[in-house]
C-alpha positions in Angstrom: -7.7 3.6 4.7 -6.2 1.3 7.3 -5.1 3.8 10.4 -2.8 1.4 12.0 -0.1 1.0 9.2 -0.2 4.1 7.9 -0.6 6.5 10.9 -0.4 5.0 14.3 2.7 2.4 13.4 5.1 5.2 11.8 4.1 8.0 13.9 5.3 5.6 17.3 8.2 4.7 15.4 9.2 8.7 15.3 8.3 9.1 18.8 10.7 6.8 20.1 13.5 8.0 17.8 12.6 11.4 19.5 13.2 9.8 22.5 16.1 7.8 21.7 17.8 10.6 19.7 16.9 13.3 23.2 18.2 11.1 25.7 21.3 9.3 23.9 24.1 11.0 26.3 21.8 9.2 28.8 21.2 5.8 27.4 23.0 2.4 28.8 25.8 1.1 27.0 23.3 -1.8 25.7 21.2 0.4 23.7 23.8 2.6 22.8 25.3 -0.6 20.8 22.1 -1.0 19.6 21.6 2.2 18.1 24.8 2.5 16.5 23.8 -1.1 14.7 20.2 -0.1 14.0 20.8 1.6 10.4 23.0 -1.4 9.5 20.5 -3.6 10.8 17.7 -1.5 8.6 19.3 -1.2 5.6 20.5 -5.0 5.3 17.0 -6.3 6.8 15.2 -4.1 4.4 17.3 -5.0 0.8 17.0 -8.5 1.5 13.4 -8.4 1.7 12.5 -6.0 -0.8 14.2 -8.7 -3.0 13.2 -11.3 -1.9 9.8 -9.7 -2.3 10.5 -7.6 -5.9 9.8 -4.4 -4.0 12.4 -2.4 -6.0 11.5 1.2 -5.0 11.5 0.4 -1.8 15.2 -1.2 -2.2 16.3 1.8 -3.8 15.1 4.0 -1.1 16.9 2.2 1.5 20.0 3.1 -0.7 19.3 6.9 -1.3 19.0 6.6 3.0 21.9 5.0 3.5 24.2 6.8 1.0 22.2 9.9 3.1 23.1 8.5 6.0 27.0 7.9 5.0 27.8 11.3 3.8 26.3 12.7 7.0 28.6 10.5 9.4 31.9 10.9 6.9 31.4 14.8 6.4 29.5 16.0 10.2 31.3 18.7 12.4 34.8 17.6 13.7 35.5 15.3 11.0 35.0 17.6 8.0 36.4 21.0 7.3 33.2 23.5 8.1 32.8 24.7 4.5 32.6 21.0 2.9 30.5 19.7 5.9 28.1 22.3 5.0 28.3 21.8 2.1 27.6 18.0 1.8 24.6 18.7 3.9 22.6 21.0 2.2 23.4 18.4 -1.2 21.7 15.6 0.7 18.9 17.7 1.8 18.1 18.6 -1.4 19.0 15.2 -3.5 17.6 12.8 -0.8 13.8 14.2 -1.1 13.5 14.6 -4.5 14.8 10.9 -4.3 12.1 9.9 -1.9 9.0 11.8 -4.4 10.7 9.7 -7.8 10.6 6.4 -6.1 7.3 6.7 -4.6 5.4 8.0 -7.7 7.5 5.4 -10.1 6.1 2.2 -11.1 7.1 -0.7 -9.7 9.7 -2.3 -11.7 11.9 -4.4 -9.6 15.5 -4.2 -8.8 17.4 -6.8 -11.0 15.9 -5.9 -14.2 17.2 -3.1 -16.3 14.9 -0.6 -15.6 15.7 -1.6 -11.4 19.7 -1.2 -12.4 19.4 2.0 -14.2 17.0 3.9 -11.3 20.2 2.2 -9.0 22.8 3.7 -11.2 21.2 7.4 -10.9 21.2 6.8 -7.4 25.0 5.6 -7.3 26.2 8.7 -9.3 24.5 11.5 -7.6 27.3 11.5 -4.7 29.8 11.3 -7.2 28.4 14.4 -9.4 28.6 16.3 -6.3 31.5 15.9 -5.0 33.0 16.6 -8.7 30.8 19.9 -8.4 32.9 20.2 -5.1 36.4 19.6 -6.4 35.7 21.3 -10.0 34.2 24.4 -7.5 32.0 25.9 -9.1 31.0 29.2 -7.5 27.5 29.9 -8.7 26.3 26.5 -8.1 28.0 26.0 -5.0 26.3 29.8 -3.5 22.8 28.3 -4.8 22.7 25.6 -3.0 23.7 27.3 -0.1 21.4 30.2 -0.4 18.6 31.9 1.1 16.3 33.4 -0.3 12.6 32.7 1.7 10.9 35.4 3.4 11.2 35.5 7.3 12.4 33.0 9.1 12.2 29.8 7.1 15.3 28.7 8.5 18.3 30.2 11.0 21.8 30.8 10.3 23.6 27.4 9.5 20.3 25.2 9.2 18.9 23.8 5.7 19.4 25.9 3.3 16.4 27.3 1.0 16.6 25.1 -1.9 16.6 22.3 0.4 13.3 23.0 2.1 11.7 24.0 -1.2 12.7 20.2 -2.4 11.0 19.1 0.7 8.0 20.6 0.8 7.3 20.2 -2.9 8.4 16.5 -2.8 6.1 16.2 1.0 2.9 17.7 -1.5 3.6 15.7 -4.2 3.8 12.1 -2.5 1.3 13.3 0.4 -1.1 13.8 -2.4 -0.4 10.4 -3.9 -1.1 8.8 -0.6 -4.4 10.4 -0.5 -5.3 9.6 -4.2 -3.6 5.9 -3.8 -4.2 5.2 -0.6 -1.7 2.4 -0.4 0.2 1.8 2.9 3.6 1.9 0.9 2.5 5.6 -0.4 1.7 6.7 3.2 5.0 5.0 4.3 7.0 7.1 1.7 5.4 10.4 3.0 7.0 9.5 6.8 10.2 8.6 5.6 9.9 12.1 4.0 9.0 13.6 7.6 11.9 11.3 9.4 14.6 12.3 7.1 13.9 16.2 7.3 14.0 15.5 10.9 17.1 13.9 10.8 18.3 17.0 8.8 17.1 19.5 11.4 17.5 18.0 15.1 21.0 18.4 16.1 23.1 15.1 15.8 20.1 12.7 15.0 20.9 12.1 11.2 21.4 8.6 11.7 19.0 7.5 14.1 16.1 9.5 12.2 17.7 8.1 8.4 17.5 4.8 9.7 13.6 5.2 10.9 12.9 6.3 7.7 14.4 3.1 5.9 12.7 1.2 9.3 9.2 2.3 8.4 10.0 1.7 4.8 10.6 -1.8 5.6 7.3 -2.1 8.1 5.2 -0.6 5.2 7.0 -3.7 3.1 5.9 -6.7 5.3 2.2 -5.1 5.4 1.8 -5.3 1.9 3.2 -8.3 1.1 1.0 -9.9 4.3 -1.8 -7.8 3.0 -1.4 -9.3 -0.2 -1.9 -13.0 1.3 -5.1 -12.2 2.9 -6.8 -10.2 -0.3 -7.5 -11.0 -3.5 -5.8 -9.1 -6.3 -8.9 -8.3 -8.6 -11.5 -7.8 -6.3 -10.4 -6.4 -3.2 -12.1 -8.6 -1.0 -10.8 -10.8 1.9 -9.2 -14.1 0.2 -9.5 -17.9 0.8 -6.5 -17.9 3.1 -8.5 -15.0 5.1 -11.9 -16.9 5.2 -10.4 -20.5 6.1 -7.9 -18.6 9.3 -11.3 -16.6 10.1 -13.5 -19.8 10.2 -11.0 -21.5 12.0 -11.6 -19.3 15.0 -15.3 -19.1 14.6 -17.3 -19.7 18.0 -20.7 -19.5 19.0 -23.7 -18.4 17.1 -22.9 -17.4 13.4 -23.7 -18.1 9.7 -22.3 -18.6 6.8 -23.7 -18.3 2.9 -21.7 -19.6 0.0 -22.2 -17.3 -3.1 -21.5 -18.6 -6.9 -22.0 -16.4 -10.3 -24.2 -18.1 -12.1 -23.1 -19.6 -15.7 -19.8 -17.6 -15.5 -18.0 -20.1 -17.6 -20.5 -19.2 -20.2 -19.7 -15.8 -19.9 -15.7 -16.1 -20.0 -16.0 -18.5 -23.1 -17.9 -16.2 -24.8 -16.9 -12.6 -24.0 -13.7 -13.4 -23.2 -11.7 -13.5 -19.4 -11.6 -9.1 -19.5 -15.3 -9.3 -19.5 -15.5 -12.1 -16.7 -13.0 -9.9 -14.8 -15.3 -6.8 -14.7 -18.8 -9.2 -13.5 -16.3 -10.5 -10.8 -15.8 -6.8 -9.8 -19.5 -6.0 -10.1 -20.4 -8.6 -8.0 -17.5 -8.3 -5.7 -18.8 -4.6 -4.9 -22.1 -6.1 -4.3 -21.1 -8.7 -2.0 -19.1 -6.2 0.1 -21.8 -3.5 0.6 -23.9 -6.5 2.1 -24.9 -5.1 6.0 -26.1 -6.8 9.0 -22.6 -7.2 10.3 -21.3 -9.5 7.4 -17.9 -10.3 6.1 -17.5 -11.2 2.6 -14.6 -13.3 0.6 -13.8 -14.4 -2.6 -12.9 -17.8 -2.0 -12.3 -19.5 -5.4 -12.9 -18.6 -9.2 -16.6 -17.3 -9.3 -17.3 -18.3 -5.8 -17.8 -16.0 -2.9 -18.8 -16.8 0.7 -20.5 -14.4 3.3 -20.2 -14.7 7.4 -22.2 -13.4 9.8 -21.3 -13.5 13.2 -24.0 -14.4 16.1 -26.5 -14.5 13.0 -28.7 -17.1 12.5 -29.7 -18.2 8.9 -33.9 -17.1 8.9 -31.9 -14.1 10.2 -29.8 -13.0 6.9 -32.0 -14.4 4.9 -33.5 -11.1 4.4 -29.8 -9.4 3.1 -29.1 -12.4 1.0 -32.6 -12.0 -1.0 -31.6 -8.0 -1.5 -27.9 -9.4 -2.7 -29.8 -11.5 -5.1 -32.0 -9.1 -6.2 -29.5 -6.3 -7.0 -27.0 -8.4 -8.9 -29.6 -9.2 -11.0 -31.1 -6.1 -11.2 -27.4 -4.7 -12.1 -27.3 -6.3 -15.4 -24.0 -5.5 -17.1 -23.3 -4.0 -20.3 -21.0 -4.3 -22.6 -18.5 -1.8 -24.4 -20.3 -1.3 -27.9 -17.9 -1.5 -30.7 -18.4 2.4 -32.0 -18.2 3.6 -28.1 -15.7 6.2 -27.7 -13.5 5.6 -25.0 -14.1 8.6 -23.4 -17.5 10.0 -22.3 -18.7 13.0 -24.8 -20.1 16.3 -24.0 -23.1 15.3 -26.2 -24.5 12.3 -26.4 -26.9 10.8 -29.2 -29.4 7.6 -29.3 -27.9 5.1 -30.3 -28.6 3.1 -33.5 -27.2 0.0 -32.4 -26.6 -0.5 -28.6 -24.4 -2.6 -27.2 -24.8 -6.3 -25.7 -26.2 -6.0 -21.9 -25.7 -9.6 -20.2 -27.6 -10.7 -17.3 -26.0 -11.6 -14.3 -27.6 -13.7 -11.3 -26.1 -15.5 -8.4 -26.9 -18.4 -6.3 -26.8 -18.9 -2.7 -26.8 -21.1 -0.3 -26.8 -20.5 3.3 -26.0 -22.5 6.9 -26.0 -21.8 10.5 -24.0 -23.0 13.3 -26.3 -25.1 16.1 -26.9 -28.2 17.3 -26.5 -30.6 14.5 -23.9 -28.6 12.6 -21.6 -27.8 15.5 -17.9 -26.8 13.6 -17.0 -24.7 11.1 -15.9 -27.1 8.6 -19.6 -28.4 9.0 -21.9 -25.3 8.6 -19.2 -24.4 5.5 -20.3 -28.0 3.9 -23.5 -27.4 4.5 -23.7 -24.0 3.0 -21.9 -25.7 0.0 -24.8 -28.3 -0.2 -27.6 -25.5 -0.3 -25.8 -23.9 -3.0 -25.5 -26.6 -4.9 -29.3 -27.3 -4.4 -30.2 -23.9 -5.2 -28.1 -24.4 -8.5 -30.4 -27.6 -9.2 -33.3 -25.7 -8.8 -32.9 -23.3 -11.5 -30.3 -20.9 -10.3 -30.7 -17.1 -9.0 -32.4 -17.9 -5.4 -31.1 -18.9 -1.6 -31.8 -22.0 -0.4 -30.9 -22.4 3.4 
């Protein structure tokens, strides 16, 4: 789990709202501006690029904060008779989390699509549902959501009501939970805008500036993804070409550098099929990235991989790349027979007719930066030579 995005980023971003929100009789008139721009600023910032990027839950987040955020300021003390003020609070508190816990655990569908339009539309008529239950009045409904019913002090006279904290804390467990299992950067970004908006719930006159940090690290967990997503490859997890070439690029001093290729893989897509050639990618993938020594593995192209070691020289990993070879080919891979159940009995019997078990082996190829080879683009050739020669020689061996 990468601490940065998901911990250190959002948790600043909440400090300074603290801060912001504790000293804003206090602030210059130039931030003062600022902050009364800042949720406009999120909110428009944050639709555009969720789609431009096809992030639709994240799009529809920013809505359920900003229709938050608007009932708040239209219906807060001194604007709004006391009864309805309460009343539109404690609604949002209970509507905005259980919001937050659908979009984070749906699947990502987009936001111009049906599906997208429809999760919008539920989101569009919840303010209007209750401010019919308003109008209409409906006693019993109106006294629940205002009620209180927790043991001790959950929350003071004129705070969140009960309902409202139980929606919190079950939807704060449920995403939470999915961060842990997930751990994506967008689930972990959905669990603070959780925290940030039940702050903005509870701290005296900081609705908007805590709403808005919610949507704000919403829209930071956005842009690490989609970078993220540039720099790693989709099916294997690993580093991409875009990654290797910018890391290469600011290569000095002593390192080197071993190109890695699947032997016969064509032979094993043609045959098998691309599903199969998907799961040896993985295999070897998982391989590649357990290698030690201080290496950094990629998948550069197709069924080619490359491996760099920093202030390594090449006698130095030849060692690692020998144990690489040796346990993909000692990994073998078997396939799904056709009368294997898809999921794992209780009892298991020999089988009378096992299934198809293919032998994987890799080639590698390995370069060092010195005096003949002195830039990066070099010791990368080079490596790509020895691979090739270790292909020539018969495949499954390092040549370097």
């Amino acid at each position: 789990m990468r601490v940065v995005p998901t911990v250190i980023v959002p948790a600043c971003l909440l400090a300074l709202t603290a801060l912001a929100a504790r000293e804003s009789g206090r602030l210059p008139e130039e931030a003062a501006a600022f902050l009364r721009l800042y949720p406009w600023l999120v909110a428009t910032a944050g639709v555009l690029l969720g789609l431009w990027f096809r992030r639709g839950r994240v799009v529809l987040a920013l809505v359920a904060l900003s229709l938050a955020g608007l009932t708040l300021a239209r219906f807060a003390p001194g604007t709004a008779g006391i009864e309805v003020g309460r009343y539109a609070r404690n609604a949002v508190a209970l509507l905005l989390p259980l919001d937050l816990a659908w979009l984070a655990l749906a699947r990502e569908r987009g936001t111009l699509t049906a599906s997208g339009l429809a999760r919008l539309g539920v989101l569009a008529v919840q303010p209007a549902a209750a401010a019919f239950l308003w109008i209409s009045y409906h006693p019993g409904a109106v006294a629940w959501l205002e009620s209180r019913f927790l043991p001790g002090r959950a929350s003071p006279e004129g705070a969140v009501a009960h309902p409202a904290l139980v929606a919190y804390a079950a939807a704060l467990v449920t995403v939470g939970l999915a961060w842990a299992v997930r751990r994506t950067t967008l689930d972990a970004s959905f669990t603070w805008a959780l925290i940030a908006s039940f702050l903005g719930l509870v701290v005296a006159g900081a609705a908007t500036p805590y709403l808005a940090t919610a949507g704000l690290i919403l829209v930071v967990a956005l842009l690490e993804t989609t970078l993220s997503m540039a720099f790693r490859d989709g099916l294997t997890s690993l580093p991409s070409r875009r990654a290797f070439d910018e890391t290469v690029a600011q290569l000095s001093g002593r390192f080197a550098i071993a190109m890695v290729d699947i032997d016969h893989f064509k032979a094993v897509n043609d045959q098998y099929g691309h599903d199969v050639g998907d799961q040896v990618l993985r295999m070897v993938a998982a391989r590649l990235a357990a290698v030690r020594g201080g290496a950094r593995s990629f998948r550069v192209g197709g069924e080619e991989f490359a491996i760099l070691f920093p202030k390594r020289r090449a006698k130095e990993v030849k060692a690692e790349l020998e144990s690489l070879r040796a346990a993909v080919a000692a990994s073998g891979f078997a396939l799904r027979a056709p009368d294997r159940p898809t999921r794992k009995p209780k009892r298991t019997a020999p089988r009378r007719h096992p299934g198809t078990t293919i032998s994987v082996t890799v080639s590698i190829g390995v370069a060092e930066r010195g005096t003949r080879l002195t830039s990066p683009e070099e010791v990368v050739k080079a490596a790509d030579d020895a691979l090739y020669r270790a292909k020539r020689a018969g495949r499954d061996r390092v040549v370097g």
